[in-house]
C-alpha positions in Angstrom: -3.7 -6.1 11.5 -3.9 -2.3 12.6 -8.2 -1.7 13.6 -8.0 1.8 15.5 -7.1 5.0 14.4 -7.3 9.1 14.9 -10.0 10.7 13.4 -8.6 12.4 10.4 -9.3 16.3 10.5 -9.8 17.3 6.5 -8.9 20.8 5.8 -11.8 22.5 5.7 -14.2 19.8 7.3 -15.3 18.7 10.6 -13.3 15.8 12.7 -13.7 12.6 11.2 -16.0 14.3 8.3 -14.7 15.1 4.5 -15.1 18.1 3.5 -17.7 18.3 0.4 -16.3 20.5 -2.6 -18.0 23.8 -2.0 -21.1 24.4 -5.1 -21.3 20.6 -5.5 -24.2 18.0 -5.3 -24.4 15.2 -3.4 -26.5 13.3 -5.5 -25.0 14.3 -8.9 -22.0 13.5 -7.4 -23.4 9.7 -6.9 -24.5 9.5 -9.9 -21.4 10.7 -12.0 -18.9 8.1 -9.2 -21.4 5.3 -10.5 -20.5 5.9 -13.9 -16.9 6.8 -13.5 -17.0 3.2 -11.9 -18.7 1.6 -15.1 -16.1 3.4 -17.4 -13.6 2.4 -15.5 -14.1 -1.3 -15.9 -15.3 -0.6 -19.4 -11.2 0.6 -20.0 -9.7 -2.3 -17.6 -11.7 -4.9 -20.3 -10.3 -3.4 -23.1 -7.4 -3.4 -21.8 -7.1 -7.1 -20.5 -10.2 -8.6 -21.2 -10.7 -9.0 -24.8 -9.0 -9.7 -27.8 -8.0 -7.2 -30.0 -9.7 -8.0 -33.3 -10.0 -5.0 -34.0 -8.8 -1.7 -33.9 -9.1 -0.4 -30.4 -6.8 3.0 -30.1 -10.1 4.7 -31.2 -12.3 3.5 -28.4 -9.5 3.8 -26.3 -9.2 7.6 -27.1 -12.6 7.8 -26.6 -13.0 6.3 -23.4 -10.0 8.5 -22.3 -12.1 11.8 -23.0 -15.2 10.3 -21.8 -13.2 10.0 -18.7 -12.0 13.4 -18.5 -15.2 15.0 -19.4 -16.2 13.4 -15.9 -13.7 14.9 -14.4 -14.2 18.2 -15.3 -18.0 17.8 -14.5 -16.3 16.6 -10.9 -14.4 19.2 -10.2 -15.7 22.0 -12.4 -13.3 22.5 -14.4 -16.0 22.9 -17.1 -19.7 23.7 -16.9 -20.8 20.6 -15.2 -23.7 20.1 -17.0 -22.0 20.6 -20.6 -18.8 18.1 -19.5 -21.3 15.6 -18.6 -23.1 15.6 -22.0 -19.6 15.9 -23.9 -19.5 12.4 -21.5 -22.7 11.1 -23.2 -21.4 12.0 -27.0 -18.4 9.9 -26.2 -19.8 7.1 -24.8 -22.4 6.7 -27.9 -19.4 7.0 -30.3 -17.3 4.3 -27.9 -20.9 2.3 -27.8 -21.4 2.0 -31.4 -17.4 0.6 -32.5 -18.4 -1.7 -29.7 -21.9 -3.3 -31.2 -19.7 -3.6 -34.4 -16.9 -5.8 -32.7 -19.6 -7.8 -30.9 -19.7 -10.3 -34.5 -16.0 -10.7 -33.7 -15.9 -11.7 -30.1 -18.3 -12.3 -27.8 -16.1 -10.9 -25.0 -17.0 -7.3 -26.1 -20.2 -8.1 -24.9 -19.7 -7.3 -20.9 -17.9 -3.8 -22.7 -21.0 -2.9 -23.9 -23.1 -3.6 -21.3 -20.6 -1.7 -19.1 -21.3 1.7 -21.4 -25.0 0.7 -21.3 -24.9 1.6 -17.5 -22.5 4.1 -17.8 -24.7 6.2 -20.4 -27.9 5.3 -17.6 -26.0 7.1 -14.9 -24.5 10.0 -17.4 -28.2 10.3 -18.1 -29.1 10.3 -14.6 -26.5 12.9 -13.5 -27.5 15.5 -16.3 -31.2 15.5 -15.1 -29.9 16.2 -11.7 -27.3 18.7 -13.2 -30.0 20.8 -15.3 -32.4 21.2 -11.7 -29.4 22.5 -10.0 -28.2 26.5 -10.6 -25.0 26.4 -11.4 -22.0 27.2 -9.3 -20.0 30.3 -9.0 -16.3 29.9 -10.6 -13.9 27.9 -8.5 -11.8 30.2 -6.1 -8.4 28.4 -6.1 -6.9 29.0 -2.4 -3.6 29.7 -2.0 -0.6 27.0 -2.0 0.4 27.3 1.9 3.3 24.8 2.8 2.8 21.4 4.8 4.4 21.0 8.2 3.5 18.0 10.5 0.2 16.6 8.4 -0.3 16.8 4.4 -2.0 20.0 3.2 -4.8 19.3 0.6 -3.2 21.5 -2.8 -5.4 23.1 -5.2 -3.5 23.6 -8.2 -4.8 25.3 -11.8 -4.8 22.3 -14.2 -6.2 20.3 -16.5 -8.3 16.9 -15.9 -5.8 13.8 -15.4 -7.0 12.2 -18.4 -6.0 7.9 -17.9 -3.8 6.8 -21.2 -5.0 3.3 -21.8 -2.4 0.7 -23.0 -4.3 -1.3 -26.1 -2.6 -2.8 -28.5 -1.7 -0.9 -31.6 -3.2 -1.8 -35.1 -0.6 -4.0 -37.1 0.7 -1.7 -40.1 -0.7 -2.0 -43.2 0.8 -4.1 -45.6 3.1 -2.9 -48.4 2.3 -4.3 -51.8 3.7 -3.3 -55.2 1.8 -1.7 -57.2 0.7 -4.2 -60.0 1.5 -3.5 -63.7 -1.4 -2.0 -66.1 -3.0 -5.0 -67.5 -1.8 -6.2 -71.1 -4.7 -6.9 -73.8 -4.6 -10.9 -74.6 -2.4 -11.3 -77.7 -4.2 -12.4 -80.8 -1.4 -12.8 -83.4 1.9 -13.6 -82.7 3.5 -10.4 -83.2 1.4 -9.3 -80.5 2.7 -11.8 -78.3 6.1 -10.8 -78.9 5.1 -7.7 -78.1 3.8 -8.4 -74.6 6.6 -10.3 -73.6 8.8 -7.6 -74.4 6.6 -5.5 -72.7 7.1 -7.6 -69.2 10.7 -7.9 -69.7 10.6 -4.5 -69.9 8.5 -4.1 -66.7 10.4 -6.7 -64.7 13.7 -5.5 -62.4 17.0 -6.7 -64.2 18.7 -9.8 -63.2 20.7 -9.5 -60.2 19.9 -5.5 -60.5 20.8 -3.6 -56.8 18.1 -1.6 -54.7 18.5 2.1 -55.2 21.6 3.3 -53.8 21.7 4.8 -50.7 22.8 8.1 -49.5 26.5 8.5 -50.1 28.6 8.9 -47.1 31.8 10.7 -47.1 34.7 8.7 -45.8 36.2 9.4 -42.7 39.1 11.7 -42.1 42.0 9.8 -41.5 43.1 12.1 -38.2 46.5 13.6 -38.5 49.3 12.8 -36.4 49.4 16.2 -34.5 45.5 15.9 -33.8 44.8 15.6 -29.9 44.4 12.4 -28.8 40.9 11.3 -27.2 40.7 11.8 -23.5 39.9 8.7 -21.2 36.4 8.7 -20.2 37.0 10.6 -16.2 39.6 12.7 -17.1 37.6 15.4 -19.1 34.0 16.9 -18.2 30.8 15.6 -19.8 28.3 18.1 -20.9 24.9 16.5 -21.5 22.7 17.8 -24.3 21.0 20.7 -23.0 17.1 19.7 -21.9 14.2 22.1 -22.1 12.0 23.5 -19.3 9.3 20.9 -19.0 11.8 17.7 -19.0 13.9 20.1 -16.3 10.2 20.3 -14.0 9.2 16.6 -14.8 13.4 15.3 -13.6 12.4 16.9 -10.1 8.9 16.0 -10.0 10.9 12.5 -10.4 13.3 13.2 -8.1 10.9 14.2 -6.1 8.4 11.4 -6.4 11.4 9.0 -5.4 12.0 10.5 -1.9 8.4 10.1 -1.2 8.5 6.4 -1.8 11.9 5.9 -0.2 10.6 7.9 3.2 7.8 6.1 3.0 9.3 2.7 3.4 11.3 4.3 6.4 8.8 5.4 8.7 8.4 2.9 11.0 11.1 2.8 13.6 13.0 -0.2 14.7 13.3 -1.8 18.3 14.7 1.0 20.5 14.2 4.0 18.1 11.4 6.4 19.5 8.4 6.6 17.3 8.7 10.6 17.8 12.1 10.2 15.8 10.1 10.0 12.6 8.9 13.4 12.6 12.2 14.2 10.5 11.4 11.7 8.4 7.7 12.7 7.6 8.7 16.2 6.9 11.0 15.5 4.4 8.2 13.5 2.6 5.8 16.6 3.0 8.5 19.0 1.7 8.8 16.9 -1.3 4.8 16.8 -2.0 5.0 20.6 -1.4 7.8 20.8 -4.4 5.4 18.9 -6.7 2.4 21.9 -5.8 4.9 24.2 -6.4 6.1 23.2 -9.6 2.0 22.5 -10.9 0.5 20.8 -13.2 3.7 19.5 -15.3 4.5 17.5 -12.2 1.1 16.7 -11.4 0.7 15.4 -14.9 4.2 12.9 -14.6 3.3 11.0 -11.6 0.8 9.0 -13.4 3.7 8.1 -16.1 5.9 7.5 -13.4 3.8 4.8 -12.1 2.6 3.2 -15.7 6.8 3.4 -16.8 7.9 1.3 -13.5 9.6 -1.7 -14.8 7.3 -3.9 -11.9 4.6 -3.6 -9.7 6.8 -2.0 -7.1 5.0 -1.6 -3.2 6.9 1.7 -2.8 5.7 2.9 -5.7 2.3 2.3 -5.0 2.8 3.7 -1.9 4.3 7.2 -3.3 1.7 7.8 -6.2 -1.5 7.2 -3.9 0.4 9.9 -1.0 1.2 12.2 -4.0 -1.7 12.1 -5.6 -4.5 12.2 -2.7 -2.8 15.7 -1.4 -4.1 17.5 -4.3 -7.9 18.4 -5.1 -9.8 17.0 -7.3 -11.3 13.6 -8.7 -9.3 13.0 -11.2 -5.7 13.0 -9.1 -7.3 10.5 -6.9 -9.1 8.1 -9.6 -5.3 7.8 -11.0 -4.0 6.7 -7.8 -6.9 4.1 -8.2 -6.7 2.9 -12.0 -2.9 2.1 -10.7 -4.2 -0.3 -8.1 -6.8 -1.8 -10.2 -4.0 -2.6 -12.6 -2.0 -4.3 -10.6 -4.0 -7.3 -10.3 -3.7 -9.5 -7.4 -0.2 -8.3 -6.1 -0.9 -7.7 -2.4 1.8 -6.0 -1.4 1.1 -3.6 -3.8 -2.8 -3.3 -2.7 -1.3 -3.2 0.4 0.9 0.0 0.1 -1.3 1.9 -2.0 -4.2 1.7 0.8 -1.0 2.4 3.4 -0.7 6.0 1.8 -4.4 6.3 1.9 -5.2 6.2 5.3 -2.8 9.3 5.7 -4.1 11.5 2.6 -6.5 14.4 2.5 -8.6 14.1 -0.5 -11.8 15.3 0.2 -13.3 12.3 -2.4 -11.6 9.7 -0.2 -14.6 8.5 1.0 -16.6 8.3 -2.2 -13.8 6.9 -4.0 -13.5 3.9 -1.6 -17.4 3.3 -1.6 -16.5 2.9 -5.4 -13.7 0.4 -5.0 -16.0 -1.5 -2.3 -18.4 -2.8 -5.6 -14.8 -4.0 -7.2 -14.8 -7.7 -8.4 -11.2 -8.5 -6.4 -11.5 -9.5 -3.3 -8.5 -7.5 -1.8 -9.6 -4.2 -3.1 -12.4 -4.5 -1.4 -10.7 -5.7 1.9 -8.3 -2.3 1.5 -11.2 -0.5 0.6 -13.1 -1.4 4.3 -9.5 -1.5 6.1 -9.3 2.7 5.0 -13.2 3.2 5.4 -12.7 2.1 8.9 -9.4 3.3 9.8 -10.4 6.9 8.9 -14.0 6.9 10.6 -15.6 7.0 7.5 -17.1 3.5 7.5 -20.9 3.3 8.9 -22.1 0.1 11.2 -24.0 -0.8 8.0 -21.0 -1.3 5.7 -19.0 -3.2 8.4 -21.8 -5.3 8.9 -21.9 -5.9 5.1 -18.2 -6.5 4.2 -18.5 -8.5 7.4 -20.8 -10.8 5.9 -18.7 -11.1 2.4 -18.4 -14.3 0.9 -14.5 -13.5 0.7 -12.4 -13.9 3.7 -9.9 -11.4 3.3 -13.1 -8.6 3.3 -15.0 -10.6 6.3 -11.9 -10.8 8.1 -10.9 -7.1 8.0 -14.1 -5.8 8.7 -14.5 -8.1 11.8 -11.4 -6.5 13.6 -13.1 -3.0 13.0 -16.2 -4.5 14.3 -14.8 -5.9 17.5 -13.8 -1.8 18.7 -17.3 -0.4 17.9 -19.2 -3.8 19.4 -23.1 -3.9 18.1 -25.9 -5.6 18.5 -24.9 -7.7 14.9 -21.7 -8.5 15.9 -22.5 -12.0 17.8 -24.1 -13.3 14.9 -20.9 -12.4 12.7 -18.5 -13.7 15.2 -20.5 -17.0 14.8 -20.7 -17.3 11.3 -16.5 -16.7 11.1 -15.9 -19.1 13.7 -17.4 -21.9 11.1 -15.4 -21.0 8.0 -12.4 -22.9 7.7 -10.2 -19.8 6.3 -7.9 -19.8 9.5 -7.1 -15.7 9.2 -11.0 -15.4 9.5 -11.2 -17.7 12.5 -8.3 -15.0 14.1 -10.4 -11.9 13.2 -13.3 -13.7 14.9 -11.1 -14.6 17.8 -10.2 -10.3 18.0 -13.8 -9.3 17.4 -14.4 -11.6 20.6 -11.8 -10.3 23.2 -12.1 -6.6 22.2 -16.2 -6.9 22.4 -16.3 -9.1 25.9 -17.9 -11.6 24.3 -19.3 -14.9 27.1 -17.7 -17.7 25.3 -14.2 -15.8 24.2 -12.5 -17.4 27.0 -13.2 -20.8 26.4 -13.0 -20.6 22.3 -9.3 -19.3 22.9 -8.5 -21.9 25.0 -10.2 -24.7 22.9 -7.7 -23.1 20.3 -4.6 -23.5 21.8 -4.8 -27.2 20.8 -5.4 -26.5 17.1 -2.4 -26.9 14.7 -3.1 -23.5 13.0 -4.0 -20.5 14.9 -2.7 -21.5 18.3 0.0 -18.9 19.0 -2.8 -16.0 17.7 -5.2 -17.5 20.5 -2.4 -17.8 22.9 -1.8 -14.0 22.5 -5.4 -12.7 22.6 -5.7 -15.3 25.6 -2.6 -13.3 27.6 -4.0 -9.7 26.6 -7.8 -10.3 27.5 -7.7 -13.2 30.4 -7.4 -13.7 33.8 -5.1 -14.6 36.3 -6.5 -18.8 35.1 -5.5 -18.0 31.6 -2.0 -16.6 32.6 -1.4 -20.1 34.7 -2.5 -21.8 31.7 -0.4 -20.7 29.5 2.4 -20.9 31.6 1.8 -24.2 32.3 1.3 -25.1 28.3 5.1 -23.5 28.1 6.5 -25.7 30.5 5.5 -29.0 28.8 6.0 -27.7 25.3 7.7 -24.5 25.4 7.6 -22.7 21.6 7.8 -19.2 20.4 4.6 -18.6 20.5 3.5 -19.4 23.7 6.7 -17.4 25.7 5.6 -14.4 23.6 2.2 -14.6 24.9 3.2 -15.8 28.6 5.4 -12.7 28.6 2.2 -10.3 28.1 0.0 -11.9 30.1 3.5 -11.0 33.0 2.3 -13.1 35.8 5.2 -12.8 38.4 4.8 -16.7 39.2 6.0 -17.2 35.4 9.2 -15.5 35.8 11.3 -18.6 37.4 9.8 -21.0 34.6 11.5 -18.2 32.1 14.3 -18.4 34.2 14.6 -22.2 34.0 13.8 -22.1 30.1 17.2 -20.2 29.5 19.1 -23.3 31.6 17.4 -26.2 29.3 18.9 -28.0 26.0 16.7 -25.4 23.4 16.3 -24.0 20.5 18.0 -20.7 20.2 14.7 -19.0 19.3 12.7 -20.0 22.2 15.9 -18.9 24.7 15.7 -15.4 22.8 11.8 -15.4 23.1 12.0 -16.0 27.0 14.8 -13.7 27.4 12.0 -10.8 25.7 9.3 -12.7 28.0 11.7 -11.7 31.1 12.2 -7.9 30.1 8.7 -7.6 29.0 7.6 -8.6 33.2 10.9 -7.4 34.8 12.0 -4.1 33.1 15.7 -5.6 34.1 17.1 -3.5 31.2 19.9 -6.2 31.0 21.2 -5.7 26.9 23.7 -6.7 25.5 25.0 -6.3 21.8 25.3 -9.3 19.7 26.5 -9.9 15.9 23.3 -10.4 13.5 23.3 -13.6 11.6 23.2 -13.6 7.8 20.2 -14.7 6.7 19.3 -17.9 5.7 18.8 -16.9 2.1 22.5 -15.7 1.9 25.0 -18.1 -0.3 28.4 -16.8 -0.5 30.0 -16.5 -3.9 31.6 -20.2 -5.1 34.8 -19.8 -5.6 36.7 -19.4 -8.7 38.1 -22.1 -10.3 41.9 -22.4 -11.2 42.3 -22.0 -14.7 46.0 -21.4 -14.6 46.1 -17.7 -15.1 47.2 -15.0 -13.0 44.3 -13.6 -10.3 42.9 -10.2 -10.4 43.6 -8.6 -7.1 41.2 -6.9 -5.2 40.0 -2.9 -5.0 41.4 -2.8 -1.5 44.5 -4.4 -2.3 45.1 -2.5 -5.3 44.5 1.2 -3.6 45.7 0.6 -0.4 49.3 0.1 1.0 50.4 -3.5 0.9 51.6 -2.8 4.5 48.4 -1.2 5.5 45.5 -3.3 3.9 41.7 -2.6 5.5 40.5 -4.7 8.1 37.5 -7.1 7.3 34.3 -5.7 7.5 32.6 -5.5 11.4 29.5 -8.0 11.6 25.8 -6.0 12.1 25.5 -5.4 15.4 21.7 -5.4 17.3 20.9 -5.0 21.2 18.6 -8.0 22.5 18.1 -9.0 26.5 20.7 -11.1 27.2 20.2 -15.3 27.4 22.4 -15.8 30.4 20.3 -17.9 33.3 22.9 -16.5 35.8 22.6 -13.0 35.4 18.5 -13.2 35.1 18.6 -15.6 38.9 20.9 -13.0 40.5 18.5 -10.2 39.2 15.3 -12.0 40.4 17.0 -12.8 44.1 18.1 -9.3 44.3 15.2 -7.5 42.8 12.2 -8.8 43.2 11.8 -10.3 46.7 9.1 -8.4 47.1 7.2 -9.1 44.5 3.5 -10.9 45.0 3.5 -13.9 43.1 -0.3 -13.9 42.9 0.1 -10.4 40.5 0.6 -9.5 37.5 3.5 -7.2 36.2 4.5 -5.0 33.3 8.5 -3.4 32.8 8.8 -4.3 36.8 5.5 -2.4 37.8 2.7 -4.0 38.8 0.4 -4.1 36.0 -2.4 -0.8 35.5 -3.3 1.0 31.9 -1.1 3.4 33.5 1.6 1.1 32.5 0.6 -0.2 29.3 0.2 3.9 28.5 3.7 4.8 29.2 4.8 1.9 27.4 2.9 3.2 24.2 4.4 6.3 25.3 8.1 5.9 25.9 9.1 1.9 26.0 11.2 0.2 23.9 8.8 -1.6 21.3 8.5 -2.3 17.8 5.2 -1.0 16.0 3.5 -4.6 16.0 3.7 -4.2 19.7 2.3 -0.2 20.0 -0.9 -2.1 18.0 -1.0 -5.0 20.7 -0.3 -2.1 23.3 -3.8 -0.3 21.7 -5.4 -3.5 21.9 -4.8 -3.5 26.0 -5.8 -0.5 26.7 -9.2 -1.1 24.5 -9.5 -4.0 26.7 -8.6 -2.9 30.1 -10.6 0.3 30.0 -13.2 -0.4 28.3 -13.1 2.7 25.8 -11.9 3.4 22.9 -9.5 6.0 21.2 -8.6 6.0 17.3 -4.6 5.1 17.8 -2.6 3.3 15.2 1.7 3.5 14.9 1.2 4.7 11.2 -0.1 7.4 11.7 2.1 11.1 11.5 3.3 11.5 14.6 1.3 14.6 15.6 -1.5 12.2 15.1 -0.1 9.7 17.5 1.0 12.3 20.5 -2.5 13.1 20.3 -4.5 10.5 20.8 -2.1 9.1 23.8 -3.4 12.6 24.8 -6.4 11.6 25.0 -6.0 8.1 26.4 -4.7 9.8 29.4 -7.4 10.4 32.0 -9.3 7.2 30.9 -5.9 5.1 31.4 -5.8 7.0 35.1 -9.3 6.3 36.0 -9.0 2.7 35.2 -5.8 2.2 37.1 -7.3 1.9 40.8 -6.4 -1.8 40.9 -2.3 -2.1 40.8 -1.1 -6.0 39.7 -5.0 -7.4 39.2 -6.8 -8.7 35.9 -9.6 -6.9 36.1 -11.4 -5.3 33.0 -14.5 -3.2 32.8 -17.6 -5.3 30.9 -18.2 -4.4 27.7 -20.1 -6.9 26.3 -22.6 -7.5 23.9 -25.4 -9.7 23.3 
């Protein structure tokens, strides 16, 4: 769970402050998110929520200019004023099919009540709008191109109007057209009459349908015609495509690389984090492409997101980057009726909030405050994690989603909490320590041992014994404990050594721990806990001893079953049927990592030669006695995966008793400069080379 982060500087705004859209109003602007909100669930319910017995594609429509109307008033586009009452006229017309479908189901109830809010606001923002003068024409800046952080792009454009997906009416039915009525026959020549009448009416027995449209046969091709090519051997010539399918296939192709770099940009054990600078250039360069090409590619990435076959993390991870990097409401509200969509899928939630905490929108912050009064859970949970990450969230709202009935929102907001301790915070720790949601019980744990809290010492030891939760306390016990809590988990490992606890005895690097590591390679284990004291060892010792080693296949890798013998000749293989029968490839080489090395030999010779000098009362980090200096560097430079820069953070929060926004997802820029800035605090805490000591910074 990442909790601290740079302050994001928006173009145009101060540090850690959107900046407002110049000739706007705050209050309007509250007034038109509320009902943008309403709307928005209004088109979510007809769109999931109720039954279509009805026809809906008129509503639909309706809603969908309503929608845009807001937009325009958002982002003046349109006279604000005059968008907002084209807003109203829709939402009556929606409003009225509504009341009328209410006698068919009951769900459209909650859709009308939704408008009924929606038209209060509307109402509410038009009053505001008519006191207000109105605003000089928008002055479009100039497209400049991104470089190490995403530019904000204003580009000339119509509103992103949502296309909702209701189903369509079923077609009418197609009826023959009856015969003219025949009078009742009074005599019987009239009768005869009549029936002759409907004989004549009536389709002959076994009569065909009307012919169809005569084809001429084929021509039988002469025996000096050409014959056909095989497909390969002659070049295909696609049908030639207009301009606006030509800009939308790169705004594609384009959209693509930002989800695929996106994916990429964490580095892996070993690779520096500055290595991704390539990486996030490319992505920028893409998003550039898309503000140079304009609104035809703005208008695809919304399609591009509705047409994916499933609910794809990438994706969501590409449309929200894409989309908050240019101005305006509407780009941003896409992004979001995307993640609204998509249900409960977390790792689609996930993604899309990933790309947000990077973006520039200068609505980001009133767009999450929207998605904080969202019925699921984990929208709200993303919507707090971004608040927070970017400095937008207030000591009010944490305490709020703090106090959330729903862990997932409780639980994120706590680890915020626990970096920006106040006076509330004691009382929320409390409360989350009683719920039985374990990931809760963690996040109370955090909040704890980043705010100094009295009793976090003894709640993570009491936790060490539970069956859930006990490697989380371990680690949180290593990072904010003494030189007690290092013998104690040490001494845990040596009855029942596990994963988790080596991991943990390996941060808390007491030098006294090093033989028990030592001995842990020499004993009848599991592989895992040999490999997790061999990282224990480097992590206190700096040894550098690597080694390559072959990467297992995974356990969810079956090998194809063999084919069964059915008496016929085998096909042979590609490489046997390219290659030279004398000269066949070799198998393929196994995937090759670097890991410390598990040999107890190697690791004794190294501690009797090394470390003789070592002070077994200390504590050490990469072979130096432990400072922030250390932990710093290590941010800086060491050899660590991105879950460990966040546990690096973490130190440093505790061992200094400051605080610096820092996070590994970040753009690098962003990173190099808040290790900038941890600098001189790091240095001043250092003064005490080996120790546990940590400033107080406690509260309550």
């Amino acid at each position: 769970m990442s909790f601290s982060y740079l302050p994001f500087v928006a173009p145009g705004g101060q540090e850690g402050q959107p900046s407002a859209p110049a000739g706007t109003d705050v209050l309007a602007h509250d007034k038109l998110e509320n009902a943008h909100a309403a709307l928005r669930r209004a088109a979510l319910s007809l769109e999931h929520d109720v039954e279509p017995v009805t026809d809906l594609t008129g509503p639909a429509r309706a809603l969908e200019r309503a929608l845009a109307a807001i937009y325009d008033a958002f982002d003046g586009r349109a006279e604000p004023l005059g968008a907002v009452r084209a807003a109203l006229a829709e939402t009556d017309n929606i409003a009225a099919r509504i009341e009328q479908a209410i006698g068919l189901d009951a769900g459209f109830a909650a859709v009308d009540e939704l408008l009924r809010s929606a038209r209060g606001w509307l109402e509410q923002a038009a009053a505001r709008l008519a006191l207000v003068p109105p605003a000089p024409p928008l002055d479009l800046p100039p497209i400049l191109a991104s470089r190490d952080r995403p530019r904000l792009h204003a580009v000339q454009r119509a509103s992103l109007a949502p296309l909702l997906k209701v189903p369509e009416p079923p077609p009418a039915e197609l009826v023959a057209k009856p015969p003219p009525p025949i009078p009742p026959p009074r005599t019987f020549e009239e009768l005869k009459a009549a029936v002759e009448a409907l004989k004549q009416q009536a389709p002959a027995p076994g009569a065909l349908p009307a012919a169809a449209e005569v084809r001429p046969p084929a021509a039988r091709p002469d025996e000096g015609a050409a014959r056909p090519v095989p497909p390969g051997f002659a070049p295909e010539i696609g049908d030639a495509i207009d301009d606006l399918a030509f800009l939308r296939a790169r705004a594609r192709e384009c959209f693509e690389e930002v989800a695929m770099v996106g994916m990429q940009r964490a580095p892996l054990l070993g690779d520096p984090f500055r290595g991704a600078l390539i990486l996030e250039r490319r992505m920028l360069a893409a998003i550039d492409v898309i503000a140079a090409i304009g609104a035809p590619a703005l208008e695809h990435v919304p399609r591009l997101v509705a047409d994916a076959p499933v609910k794809d993390a990438s994706v969501a991870f590409a449309s929200a980057m894409v989309l908050g990097c240019f101005a305006g409401r509407d780009a941003l509200a896409a992004a979001e009726l995307a993640l609204l969509r998509s249900g409960k899928d977390r790792a689609f939630i996930d993604a899309l909030g990933a790309a947000l905490k990077l973006v520039p929108h200068e609505l980001l912050p009133l767009a999450l405050r929207s998605l904080l009064r969202e019925r699921e859970p984990l929208v709200r949970a993303m919507a707090i994690d971004v608040l927070a990450y970017r400095g937008f969230a207030t000591e009010d709202e944490l305490v709020a989603a703090a106090s959330d009935d729903e862990a997932p929102v409780a639980a994120c907001a706590l680890h915020h909490l626990g970096c920006t301790p106040g006076p509330r915070l004691p009382e929320l720790i409390q409360r989350a320590l009683a719920a039985p949601d374990q990931a809760l019980r963690e996040a109370a744990w955090t909040a704890m041992a980043l705010s100094d809290h009295p009793h976090a010492s003894l709640a993570l030891r009491g936790a060490l014994d539970e069956a859930d939760g006990a490697d989380a306390a371990a680690l949180l016990l290593a990072l904010a404990g003494d030189d007690a809590d290092a013998r104690l988990l040490a001494s845990r490992t040596a009855e029942a050594p596990r994963r988790g606890l080596i991991f943990a005895v390996g941060w808390a690097g007491a030098a006294a721990a090093v033989p028990l590591l030592i001995d842990l390679l020499e004993r009848d284990v599991d592989g895992e806990v040999k490999l997790a004291a061999a990282y224990a060892l480097e992590r206190i010792t700096g040894a550098g001893m690597w080694e390559e080693v072959a990467v297992e296949d995974e356990e969810i890798f079956v090998a194809d079953p063999p084919e069964p013998d059915v008496g016929e000749p085998r096909e042979l293989k590609l490489a046997q049927l390219v290659s030279d029968p004398n000269d066949l490839p070799e198998a393929p080489a196994p995937e090759m990592a670097e890991q410390p090395t598990v040999d107890a030999a190697r690791w004794r010779a190294f501690w009797r030669e090394r470390c003789q000098g070592w002070d077994m009362s200390a504590r050490y980090r990469r072979g130096r006695p432990y400072t922030p200096d250390v932990v710093l560097d290590e941010l800086d430079t060491g050899r660590v995966t991105p879950g460990e820069r966040r546990l690096l953070q973490r130190e440093l929060i505790l061992r200094t008793g400051h605080f610096v926004r820092f996070d590994p997802h970040d753009f690098v820029v962003a990173q190099e400069e808040a290790i900038q800035a941890w600098r001189p605090i790091a240095a001043r805490a250092s003064g005490a080379p080996g120790r546990w000591t940590r400033p107080r910074r406690r509260v309550g």
